[in-house]
ROSE-4610 file (N, C-alpha, C; in Angstrom, 1 decimal, always signed):
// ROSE-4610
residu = [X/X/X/X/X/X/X/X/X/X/X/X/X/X/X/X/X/X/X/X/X/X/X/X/X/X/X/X/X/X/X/X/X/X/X/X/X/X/X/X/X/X/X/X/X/X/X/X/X/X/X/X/X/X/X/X/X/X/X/X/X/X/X/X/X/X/X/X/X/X/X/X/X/X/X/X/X/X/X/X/X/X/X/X/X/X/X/X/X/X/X/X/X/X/X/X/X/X/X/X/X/X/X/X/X/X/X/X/X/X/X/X/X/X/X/X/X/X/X/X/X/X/X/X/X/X/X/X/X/X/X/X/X/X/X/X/X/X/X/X/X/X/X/X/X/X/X/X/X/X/X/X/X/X/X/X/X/X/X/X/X/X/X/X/X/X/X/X/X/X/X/X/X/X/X/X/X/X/X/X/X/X/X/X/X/X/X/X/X/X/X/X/X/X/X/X/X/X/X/X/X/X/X/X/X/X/X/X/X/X/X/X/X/X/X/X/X/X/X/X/X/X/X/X/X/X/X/X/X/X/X/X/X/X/X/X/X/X/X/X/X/X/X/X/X/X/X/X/X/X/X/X/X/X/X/X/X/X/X/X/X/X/X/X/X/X/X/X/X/X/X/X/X/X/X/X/X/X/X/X/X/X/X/X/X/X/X/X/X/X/X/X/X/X/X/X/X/X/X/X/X/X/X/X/X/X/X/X/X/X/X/X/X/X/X/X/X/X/X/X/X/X/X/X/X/X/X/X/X/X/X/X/X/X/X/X/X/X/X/X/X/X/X/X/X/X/X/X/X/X/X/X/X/X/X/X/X/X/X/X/X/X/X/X/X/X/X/X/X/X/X/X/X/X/X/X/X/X/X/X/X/X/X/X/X/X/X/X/X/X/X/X/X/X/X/X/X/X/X/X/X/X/X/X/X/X/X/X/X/X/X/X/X/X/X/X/X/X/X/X/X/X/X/X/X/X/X/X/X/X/X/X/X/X/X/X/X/X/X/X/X/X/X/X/X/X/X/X/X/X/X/X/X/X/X/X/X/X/X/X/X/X/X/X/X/X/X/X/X/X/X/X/X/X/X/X/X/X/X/X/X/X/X/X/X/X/X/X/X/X/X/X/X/X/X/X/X/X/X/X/X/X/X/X/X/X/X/X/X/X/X/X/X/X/X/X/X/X/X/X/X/X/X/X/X/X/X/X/X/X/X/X/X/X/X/X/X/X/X/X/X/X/X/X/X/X/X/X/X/X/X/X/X/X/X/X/X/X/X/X/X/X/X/X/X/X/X/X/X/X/X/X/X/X/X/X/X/X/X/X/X/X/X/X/X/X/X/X/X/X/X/X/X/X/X/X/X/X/X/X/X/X/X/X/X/X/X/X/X/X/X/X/X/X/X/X/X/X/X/X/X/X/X/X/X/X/X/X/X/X/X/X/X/X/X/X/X/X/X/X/X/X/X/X/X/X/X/X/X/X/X/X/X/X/X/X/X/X/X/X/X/X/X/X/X/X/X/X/X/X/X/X/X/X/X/X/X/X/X/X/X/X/X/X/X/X/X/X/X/X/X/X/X]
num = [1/1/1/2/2/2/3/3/3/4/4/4/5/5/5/6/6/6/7/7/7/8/8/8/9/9/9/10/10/10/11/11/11/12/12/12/13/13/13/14/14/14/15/15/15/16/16/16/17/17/17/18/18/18/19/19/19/20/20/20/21/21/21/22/22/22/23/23/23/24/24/24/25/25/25/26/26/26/27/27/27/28/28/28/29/29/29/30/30/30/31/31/31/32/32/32/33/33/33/34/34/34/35/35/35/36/36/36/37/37/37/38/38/38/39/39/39/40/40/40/41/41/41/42/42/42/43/43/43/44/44/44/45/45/45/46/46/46/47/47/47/48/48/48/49/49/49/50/50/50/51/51/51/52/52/52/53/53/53/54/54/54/55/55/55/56/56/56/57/57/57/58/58/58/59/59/59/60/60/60/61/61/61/62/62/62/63/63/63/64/64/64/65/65/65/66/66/66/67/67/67/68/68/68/69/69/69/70/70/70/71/71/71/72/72/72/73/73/73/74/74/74/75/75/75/76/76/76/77/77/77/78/78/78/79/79/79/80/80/80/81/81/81/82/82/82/83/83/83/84/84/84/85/85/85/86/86/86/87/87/87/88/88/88/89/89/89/90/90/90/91/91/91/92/92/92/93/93/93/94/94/94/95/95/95/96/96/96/97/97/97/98/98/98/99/99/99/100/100/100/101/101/101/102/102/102/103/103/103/104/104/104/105/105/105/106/106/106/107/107/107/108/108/108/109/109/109/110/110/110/111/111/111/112/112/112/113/113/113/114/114/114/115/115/115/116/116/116/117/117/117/118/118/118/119/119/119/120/120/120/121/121/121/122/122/122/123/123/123/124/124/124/125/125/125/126/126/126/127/127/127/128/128/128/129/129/129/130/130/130/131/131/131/132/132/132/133/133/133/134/134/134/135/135/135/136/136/136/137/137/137/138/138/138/139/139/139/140/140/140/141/141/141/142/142/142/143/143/143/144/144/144/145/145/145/146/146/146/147/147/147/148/148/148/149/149/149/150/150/150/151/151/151/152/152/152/153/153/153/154/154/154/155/155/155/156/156/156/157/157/157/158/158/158/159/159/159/160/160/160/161/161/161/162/162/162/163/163/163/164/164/164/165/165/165/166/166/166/167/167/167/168/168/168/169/169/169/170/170/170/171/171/171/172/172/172/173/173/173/174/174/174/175/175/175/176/176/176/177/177/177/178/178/178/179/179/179/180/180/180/181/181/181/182/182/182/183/183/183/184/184/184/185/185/185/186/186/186/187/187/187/188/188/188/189/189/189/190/190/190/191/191/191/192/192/192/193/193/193/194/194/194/195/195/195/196/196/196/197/197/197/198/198/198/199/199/199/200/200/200/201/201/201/202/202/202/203/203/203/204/204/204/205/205/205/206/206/206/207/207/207/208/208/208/209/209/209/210/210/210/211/211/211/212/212/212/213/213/213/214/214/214/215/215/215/216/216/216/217/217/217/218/218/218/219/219/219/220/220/220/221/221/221/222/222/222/223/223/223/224/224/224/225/225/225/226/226/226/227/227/227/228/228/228/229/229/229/230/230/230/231/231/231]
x = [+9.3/+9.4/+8.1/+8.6/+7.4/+6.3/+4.9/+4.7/+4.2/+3.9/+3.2/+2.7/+1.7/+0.5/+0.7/+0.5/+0.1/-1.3/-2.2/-3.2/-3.5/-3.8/-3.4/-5.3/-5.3/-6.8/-6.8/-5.3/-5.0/-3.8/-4.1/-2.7/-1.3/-1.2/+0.0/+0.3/-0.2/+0.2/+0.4/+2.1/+2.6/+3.3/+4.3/+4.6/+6.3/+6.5/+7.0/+8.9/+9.3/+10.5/+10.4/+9.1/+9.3/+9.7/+9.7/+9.6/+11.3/+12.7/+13.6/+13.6/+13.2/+13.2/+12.2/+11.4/+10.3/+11.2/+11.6/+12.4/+13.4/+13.9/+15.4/+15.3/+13.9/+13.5/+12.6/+13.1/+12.1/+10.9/+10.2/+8.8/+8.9/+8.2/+8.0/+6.7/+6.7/+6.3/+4.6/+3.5/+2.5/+1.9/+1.0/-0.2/-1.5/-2.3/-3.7/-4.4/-5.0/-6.0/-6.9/-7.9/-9.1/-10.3/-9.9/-10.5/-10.7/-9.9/-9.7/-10.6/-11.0/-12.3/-12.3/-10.8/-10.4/-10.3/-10.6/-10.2/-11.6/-12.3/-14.0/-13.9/-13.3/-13.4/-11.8/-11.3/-9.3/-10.0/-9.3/-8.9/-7.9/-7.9/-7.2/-6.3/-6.6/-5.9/-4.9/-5.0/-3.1/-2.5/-2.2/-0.6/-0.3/+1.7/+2.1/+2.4/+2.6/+2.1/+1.2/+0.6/-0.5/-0.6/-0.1/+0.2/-1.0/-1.8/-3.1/-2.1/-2.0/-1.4/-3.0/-2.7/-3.2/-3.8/-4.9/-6.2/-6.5/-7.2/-8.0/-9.0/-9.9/-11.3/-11.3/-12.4/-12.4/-13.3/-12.7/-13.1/-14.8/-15.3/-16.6/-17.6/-16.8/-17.3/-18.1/-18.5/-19.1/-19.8/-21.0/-21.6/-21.2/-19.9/-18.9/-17.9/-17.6/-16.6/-17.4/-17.8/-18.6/-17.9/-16.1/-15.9/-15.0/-15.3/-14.5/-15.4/-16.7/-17.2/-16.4/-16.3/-15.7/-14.2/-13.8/-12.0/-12.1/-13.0/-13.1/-13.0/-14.2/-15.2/-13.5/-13.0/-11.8/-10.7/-10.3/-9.3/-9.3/-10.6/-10.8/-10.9/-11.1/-10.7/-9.2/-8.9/-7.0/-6.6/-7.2/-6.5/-6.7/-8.1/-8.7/-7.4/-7.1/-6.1/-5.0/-4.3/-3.3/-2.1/-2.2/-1.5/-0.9/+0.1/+1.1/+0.3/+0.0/-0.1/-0.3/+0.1/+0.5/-0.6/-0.7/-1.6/-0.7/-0.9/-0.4/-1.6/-1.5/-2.6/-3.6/-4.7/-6.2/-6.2/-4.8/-4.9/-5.0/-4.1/-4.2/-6.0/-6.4/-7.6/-8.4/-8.4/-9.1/-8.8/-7.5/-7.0/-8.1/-8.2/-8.5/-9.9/-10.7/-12.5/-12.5/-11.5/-11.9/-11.8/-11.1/-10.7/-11.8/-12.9/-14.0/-14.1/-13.3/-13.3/-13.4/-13.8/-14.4/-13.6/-13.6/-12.9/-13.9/-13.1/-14.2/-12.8/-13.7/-12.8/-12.0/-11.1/-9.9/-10.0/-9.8/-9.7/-9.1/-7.9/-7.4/-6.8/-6.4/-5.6/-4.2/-3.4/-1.9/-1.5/-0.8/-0.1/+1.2/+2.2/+3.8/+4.6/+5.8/+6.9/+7.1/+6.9/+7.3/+7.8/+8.3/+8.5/+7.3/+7.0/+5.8/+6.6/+5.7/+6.5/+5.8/+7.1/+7.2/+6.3/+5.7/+5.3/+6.4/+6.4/+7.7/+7.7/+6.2/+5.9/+6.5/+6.8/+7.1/+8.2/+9.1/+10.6/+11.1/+10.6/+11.1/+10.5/+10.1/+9.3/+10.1/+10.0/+10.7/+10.8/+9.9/+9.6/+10.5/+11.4/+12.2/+13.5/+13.8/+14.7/+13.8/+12.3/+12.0/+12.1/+12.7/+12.8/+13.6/+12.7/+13.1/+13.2/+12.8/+13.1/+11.6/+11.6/+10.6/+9.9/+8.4/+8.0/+6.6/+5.9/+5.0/+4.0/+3.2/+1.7/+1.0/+0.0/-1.3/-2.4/-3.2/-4.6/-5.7/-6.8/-7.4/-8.6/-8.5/-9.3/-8.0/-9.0/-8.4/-9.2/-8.7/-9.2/-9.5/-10.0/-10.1/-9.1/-8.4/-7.7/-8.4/-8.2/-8.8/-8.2/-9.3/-8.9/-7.5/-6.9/-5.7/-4.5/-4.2/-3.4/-2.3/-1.0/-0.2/-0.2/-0.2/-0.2/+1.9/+2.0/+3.3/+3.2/+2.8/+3.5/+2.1/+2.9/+1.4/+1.7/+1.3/+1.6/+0.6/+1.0/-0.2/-1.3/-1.5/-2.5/-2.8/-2.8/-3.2/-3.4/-3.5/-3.3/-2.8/-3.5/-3.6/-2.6/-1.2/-0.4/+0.3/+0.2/+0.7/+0.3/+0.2/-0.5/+0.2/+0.6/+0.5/-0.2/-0.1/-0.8/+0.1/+1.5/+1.9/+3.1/+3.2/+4.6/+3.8/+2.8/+1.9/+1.0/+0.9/+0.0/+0.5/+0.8/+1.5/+0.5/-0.2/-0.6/-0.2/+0.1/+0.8/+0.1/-0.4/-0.9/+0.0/+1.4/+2.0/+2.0/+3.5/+3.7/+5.5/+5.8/+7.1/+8.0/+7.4/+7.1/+7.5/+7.3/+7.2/+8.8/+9.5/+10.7/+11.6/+11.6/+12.3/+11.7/+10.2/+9.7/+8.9/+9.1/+8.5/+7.1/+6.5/+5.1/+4.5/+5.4/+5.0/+4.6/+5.2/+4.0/+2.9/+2.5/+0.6/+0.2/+0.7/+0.1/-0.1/+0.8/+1.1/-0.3/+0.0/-0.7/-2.2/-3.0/-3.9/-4.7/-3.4/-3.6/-3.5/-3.5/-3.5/-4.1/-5.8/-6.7/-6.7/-6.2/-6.1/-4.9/-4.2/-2.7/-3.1/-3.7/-3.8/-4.8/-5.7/-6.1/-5.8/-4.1/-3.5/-2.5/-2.4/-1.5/-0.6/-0.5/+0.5/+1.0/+1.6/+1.4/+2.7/+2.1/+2.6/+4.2/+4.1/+6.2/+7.1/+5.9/+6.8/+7.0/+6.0/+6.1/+7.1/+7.2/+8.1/+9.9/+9.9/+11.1/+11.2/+10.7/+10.6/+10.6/+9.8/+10.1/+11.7/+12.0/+14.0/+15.0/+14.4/+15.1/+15.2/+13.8/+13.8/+13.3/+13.1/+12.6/+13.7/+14.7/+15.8/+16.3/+16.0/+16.2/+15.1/+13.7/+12.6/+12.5/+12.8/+12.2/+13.8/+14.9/+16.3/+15.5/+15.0/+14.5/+13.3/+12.0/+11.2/+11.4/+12.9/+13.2/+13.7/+14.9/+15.1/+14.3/+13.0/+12.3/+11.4/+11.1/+10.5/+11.4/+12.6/+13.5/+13.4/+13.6/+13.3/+12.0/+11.4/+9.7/+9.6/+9.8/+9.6/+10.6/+11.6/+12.5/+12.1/+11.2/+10.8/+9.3/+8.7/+7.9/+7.6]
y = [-22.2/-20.8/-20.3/-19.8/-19.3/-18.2/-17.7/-17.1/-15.6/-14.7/-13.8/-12.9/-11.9/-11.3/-10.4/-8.8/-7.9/-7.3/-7.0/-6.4/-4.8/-4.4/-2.9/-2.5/-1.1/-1.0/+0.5/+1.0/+2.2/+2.0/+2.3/+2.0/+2.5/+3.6/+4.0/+3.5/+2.6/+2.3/+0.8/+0.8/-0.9/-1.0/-2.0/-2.2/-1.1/-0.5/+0.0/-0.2/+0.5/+0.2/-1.5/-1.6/-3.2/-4.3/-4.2/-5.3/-6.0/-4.8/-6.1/-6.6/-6.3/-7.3/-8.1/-8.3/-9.6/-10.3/-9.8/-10.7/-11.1/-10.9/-11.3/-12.2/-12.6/-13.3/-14.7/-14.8/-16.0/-16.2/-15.0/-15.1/-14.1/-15.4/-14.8/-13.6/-12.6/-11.4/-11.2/-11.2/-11.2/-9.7/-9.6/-8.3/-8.9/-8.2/-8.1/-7.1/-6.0/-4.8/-5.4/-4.3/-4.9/-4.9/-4.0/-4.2/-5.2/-6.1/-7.2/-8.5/-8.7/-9.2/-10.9/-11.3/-12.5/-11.8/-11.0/-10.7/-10.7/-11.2/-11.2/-12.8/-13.4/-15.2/-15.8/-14.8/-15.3/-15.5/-16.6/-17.3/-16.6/-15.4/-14.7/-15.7/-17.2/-17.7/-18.6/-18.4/-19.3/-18.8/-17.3/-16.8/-17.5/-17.3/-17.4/-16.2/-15.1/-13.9/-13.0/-12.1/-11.1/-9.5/-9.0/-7.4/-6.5/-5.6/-5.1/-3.5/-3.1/-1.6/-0.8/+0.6/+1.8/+1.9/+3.1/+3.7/+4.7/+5.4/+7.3/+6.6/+5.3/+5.4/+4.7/+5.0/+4.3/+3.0/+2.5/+1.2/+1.1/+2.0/+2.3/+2.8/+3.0/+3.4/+2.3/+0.8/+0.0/+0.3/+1.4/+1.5/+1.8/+2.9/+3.2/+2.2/+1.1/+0.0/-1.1/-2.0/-2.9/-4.0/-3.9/-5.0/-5.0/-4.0/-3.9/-5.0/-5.6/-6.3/-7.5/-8.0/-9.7/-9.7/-8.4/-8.2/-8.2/-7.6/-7.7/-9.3/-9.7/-11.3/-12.0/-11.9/-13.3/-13.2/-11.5/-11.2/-11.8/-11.9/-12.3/-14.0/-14.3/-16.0/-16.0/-15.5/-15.3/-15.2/-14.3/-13.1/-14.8/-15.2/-16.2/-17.1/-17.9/-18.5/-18.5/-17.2/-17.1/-16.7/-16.5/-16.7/-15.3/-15.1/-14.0/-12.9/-11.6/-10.6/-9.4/-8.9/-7.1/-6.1/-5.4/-3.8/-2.1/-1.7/-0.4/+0.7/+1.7/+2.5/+2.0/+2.0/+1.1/+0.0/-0.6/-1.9/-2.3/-1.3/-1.6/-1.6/-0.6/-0.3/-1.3/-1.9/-3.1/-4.4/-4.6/-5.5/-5.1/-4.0/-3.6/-3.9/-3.9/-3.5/-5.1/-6.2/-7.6/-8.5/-7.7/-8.1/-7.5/-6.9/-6.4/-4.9/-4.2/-2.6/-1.7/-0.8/+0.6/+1.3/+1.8/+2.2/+3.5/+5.2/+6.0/+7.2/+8.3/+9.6/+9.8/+10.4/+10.9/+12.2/+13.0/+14.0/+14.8/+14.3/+15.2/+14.9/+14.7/+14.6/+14.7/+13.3/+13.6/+13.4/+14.5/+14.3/+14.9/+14.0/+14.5/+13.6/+13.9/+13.6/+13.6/+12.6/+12.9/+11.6/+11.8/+10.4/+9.5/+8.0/+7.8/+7.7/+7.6/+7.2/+6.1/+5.0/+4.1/+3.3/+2.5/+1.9/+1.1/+1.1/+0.0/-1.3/-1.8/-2.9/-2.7/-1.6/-1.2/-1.2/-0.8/-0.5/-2.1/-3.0/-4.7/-4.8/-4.3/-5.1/-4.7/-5.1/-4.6/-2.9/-2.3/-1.1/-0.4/-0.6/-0.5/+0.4/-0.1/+0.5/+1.7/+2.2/+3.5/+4.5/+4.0/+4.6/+6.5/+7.6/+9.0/+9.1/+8.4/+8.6/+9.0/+9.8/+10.7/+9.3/+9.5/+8.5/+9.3/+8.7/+9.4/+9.2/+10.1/+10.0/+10.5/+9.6/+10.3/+9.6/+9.7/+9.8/+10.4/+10.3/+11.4/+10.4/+8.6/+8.2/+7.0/+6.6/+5.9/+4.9/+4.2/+3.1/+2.8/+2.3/+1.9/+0.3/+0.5/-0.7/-1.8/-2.8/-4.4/-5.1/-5.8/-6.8/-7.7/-7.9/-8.6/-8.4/-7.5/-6.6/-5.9/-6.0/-5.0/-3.4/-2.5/-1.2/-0.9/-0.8/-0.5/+0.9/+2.0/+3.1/+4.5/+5.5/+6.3/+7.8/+8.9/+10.7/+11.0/+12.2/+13.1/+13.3/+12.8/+13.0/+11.9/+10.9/+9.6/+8.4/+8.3/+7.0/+6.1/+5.2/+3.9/+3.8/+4.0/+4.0/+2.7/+2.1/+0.5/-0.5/-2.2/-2.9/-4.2/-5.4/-6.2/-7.5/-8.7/-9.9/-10.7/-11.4/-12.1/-11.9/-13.1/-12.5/-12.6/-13.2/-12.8/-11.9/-10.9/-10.0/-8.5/-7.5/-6.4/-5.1/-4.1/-3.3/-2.2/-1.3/+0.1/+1.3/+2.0/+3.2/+4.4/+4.1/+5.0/+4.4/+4.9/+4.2/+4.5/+3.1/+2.9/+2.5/+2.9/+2.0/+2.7/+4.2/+5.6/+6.4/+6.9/+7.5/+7.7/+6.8/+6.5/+6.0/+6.3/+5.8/+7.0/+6.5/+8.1/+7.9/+6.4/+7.2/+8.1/+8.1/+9.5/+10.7/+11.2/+12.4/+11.9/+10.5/+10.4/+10.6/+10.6/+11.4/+12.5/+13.3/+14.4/+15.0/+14.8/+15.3/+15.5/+16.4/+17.1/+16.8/+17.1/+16.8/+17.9/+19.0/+20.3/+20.8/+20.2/+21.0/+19.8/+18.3/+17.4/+17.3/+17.8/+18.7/+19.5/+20.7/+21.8/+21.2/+20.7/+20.6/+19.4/+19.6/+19.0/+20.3/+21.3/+22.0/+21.8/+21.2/+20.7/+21.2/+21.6/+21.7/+20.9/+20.8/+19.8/+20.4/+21.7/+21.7/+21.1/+21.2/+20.6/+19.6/+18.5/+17.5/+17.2/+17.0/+17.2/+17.3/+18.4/+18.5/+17.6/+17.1/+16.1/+15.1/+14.6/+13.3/+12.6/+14.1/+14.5/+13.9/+14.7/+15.1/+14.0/+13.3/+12.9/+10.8/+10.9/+9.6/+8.6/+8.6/+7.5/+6.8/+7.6/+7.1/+6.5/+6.9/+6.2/+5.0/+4.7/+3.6/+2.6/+2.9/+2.6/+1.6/+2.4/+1.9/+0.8/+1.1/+0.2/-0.9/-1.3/-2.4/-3.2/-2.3/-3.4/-3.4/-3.1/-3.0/-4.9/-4.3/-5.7/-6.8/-6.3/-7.8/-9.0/-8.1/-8.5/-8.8/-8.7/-9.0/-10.4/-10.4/-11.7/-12.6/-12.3/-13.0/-14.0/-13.2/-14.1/-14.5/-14.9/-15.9/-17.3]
z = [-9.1/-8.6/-8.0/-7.0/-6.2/-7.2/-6.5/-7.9/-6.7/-7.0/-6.4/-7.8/-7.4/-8.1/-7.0/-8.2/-7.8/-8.5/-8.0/-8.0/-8.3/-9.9/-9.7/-9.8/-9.4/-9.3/-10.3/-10.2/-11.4/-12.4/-13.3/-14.3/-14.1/-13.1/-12.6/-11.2/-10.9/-9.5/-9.5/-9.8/-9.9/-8.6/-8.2/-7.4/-7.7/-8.7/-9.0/-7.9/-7.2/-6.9/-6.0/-5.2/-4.7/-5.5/-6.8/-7.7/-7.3/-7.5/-7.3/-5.9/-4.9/-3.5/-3.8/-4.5/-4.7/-5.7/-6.8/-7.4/-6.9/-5.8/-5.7/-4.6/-3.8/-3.1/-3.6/-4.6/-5.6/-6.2/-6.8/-6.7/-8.4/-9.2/-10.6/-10.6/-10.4/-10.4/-11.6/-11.3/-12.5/-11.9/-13.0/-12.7/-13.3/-12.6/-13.0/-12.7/-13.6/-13.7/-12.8/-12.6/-11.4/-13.0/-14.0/-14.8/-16.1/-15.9/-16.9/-16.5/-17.5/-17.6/-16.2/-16.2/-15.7/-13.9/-14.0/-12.5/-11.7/-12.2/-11.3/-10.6/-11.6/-11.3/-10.4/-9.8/-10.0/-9.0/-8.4/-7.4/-6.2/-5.5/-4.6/-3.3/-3.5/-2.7/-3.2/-4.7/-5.4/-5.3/-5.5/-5.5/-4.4/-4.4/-2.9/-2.1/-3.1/-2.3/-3.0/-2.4/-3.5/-2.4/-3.9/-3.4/-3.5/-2.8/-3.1/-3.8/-4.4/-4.8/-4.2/-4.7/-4.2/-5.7/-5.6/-6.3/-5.8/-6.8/-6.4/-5.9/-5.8/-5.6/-3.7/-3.0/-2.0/-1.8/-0.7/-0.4/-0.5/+0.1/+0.3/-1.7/-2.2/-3.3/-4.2/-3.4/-4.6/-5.4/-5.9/-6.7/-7.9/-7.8/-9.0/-9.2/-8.7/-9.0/-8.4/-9.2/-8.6/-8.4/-9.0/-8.2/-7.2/-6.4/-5.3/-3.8/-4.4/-3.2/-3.4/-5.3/-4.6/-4.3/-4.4/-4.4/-2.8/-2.2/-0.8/-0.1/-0.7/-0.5/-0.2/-1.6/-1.9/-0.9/-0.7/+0.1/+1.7/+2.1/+3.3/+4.0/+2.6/+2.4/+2.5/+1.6/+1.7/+3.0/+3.8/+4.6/+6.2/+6.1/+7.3/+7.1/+5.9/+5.5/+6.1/+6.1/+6.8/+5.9/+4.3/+3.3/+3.1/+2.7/+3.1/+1.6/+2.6/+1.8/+2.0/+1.4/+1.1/+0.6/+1.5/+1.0/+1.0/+0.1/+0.0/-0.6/+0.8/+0.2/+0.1/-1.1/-1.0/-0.4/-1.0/-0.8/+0.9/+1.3/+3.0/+3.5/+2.9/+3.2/+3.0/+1.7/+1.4/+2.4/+2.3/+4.3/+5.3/+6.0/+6.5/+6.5/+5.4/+5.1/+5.0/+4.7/+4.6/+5.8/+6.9/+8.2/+9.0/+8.3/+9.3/+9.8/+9.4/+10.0/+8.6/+9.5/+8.6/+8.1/+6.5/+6.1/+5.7/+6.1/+6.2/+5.7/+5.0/+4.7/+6.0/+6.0/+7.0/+7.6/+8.5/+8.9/+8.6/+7.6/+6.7/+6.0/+5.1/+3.7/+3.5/+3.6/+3.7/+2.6/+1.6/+0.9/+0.3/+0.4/+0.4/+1.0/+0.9/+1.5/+3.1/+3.7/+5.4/+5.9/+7.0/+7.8/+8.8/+9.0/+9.9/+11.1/+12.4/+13.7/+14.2/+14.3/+14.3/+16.0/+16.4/+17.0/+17.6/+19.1/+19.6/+19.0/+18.2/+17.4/+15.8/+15.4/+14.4/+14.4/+15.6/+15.6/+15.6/+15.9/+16.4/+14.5/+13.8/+12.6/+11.5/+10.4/+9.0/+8.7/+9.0/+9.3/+9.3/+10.9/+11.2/+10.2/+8.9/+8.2/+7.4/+7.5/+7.5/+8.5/+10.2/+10.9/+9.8/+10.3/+10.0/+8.9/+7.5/+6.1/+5.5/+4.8/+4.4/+3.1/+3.8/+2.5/+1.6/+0.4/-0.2/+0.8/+0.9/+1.5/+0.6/-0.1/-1.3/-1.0/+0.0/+0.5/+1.2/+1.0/+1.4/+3.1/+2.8/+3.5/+4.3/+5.6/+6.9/+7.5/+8.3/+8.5/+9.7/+10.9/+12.0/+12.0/+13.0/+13.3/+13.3/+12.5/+12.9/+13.9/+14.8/+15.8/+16.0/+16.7/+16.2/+15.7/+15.6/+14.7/+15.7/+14.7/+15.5/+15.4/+15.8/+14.9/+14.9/+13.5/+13.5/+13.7/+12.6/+12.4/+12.4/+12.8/+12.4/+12.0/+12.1/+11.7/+12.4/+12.3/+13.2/+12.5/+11.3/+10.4/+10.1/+10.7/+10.4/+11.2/+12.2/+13.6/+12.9/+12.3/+11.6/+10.2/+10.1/+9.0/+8.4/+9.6/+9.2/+9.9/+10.0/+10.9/+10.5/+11.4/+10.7/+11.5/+11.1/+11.9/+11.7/+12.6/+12.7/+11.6/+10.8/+9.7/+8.3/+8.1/+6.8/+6.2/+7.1/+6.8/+7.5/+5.9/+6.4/+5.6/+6.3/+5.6/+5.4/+4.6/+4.6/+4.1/+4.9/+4.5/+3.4/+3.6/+2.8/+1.2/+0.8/-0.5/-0.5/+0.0/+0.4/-0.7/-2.6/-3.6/-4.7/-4.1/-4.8/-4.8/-5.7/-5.0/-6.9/-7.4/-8.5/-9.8/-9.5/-11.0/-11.7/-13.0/-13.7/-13.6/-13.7/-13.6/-12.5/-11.6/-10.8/-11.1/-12.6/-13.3/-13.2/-13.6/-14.0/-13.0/-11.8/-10.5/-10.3/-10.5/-10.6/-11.9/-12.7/-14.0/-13.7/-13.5/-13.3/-11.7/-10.6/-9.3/-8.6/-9.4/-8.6/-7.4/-7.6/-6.3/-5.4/-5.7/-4.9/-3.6/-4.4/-3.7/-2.8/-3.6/-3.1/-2.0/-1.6/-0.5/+0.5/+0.4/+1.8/+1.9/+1.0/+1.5/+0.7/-0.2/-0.9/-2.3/-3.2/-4.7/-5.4/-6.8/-7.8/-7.8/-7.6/-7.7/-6.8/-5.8/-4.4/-4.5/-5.0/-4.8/-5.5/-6.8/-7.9/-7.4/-6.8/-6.0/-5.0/-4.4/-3.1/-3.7/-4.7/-5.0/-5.9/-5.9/-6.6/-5.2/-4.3/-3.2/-2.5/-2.0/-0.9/-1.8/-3.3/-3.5/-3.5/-3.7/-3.9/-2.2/-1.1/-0.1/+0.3/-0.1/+0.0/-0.2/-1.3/-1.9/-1.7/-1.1/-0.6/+0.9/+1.1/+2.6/+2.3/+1.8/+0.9/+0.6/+0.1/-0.2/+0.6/+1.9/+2.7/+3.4/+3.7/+4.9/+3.7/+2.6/+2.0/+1.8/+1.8/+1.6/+3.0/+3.8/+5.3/+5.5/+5.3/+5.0/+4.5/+2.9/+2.7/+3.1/+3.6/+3.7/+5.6/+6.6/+6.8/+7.0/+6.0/+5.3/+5.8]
């Protein structure tokens, strides 16, 4: 059985609704904290796929997470490789900072429920089945495009919302992931002024993530079933 690894950098941020399109595409499913003691020495280029999930902290922040340089270092061996892998949120970011480009705070802060617009590279791409479906947006930083790269999808508050290279390498600024899982409170749970400064508050979201998460994460999956499927 094929194996893939996901990578969490927060304890609420699993691959959460992706998991059955990865299962149902042959791939025994593992985790590893960024904090567990085995994750300084792992080897980033055995899985056969490896998911980067999302985090409060940024790419740039080494001094408060010191091992976000070899999480970088290994990803970029991976990434030269050619070996199929996934960023969401940080993780895209971390894609992004191991491919050579700058990952820097954002001009503004998206967070909520919305739809991205799709790139004519995005509309030919897996993507495609988020065409107009509202997805989570919870970040505050962005990235400059890396070399080589397709740009799929973007907002008006964001250029840079998705990218990929070829059929191995897909990054996502959103969280296409989000829609149906409860840990969604632990986000929620003491995110008030972080909300509050996109404009946003904790009831809304709440309601939105009622309203609008089951089609989210509906689309999420076939946009990833199609994904790995071609591998």
């Amino acid at each position: 059985m094929k194996r893939a690894l996901a990578i969490r950098h927060a304890p609420d941020e699993g691959v959460a609704g992706l998991r059955a399109p990865i299962e149902a595409a042959g791939y025994a499913l593992e985790r590893i904290d960024v904090r567990d003691a085995a994750f300084a020495t792992l080897d980033l280029t055995a899985p056969d796929l490896l998911i980067l999930m999302g985090g409060p902290m940024g790419v740039y922040e080494r001094a408060e997470h010191p091992w976000i340089d070899g999480e970088v270092e290994r990803l970029a061996e991976r990434i030269a490789r050619g070996l199929p892998t996934l960023g969401v949120c940080l993780g895209a970011q971390m894609i992004a900072q191991a491919m050579g480009a700058k990952v820097v705070v954002g001009a503004v802060r998206e967070v909520g429920f919305a739809p991205v617009a799709l790139t004519q590279a995005g509309a030919r791409s897996p993507l495609r089945h988020l065409a107009g479906v509202p997805v989570l947006h919870w970040h505050g930083d962005t990235f400059a495009l890396p070399e080589g790269v397709d740009l799929l999808a973007s907002t008006m508050g964001c250029a840079h919302q998705a990218f990929a290279r070829g059929r191995a390498l897909l990054a996502l600024q959103f969280h296409p992931e989000i829609g149906e899982d409860a840990r969604f409170e632990g986000w929620l749970d003491g995110s008030d002024d972080y909300a509050a400064g996109a404009g946003m508050s904790i009831a809304r979201l709440r309601a939105d993530h009622a309203r609008f998460g089951p089609a989210a994460v509906a689309a999420g999956r076939a946009m990833m079933a199609e994904w790995l499927a071609a591998l």
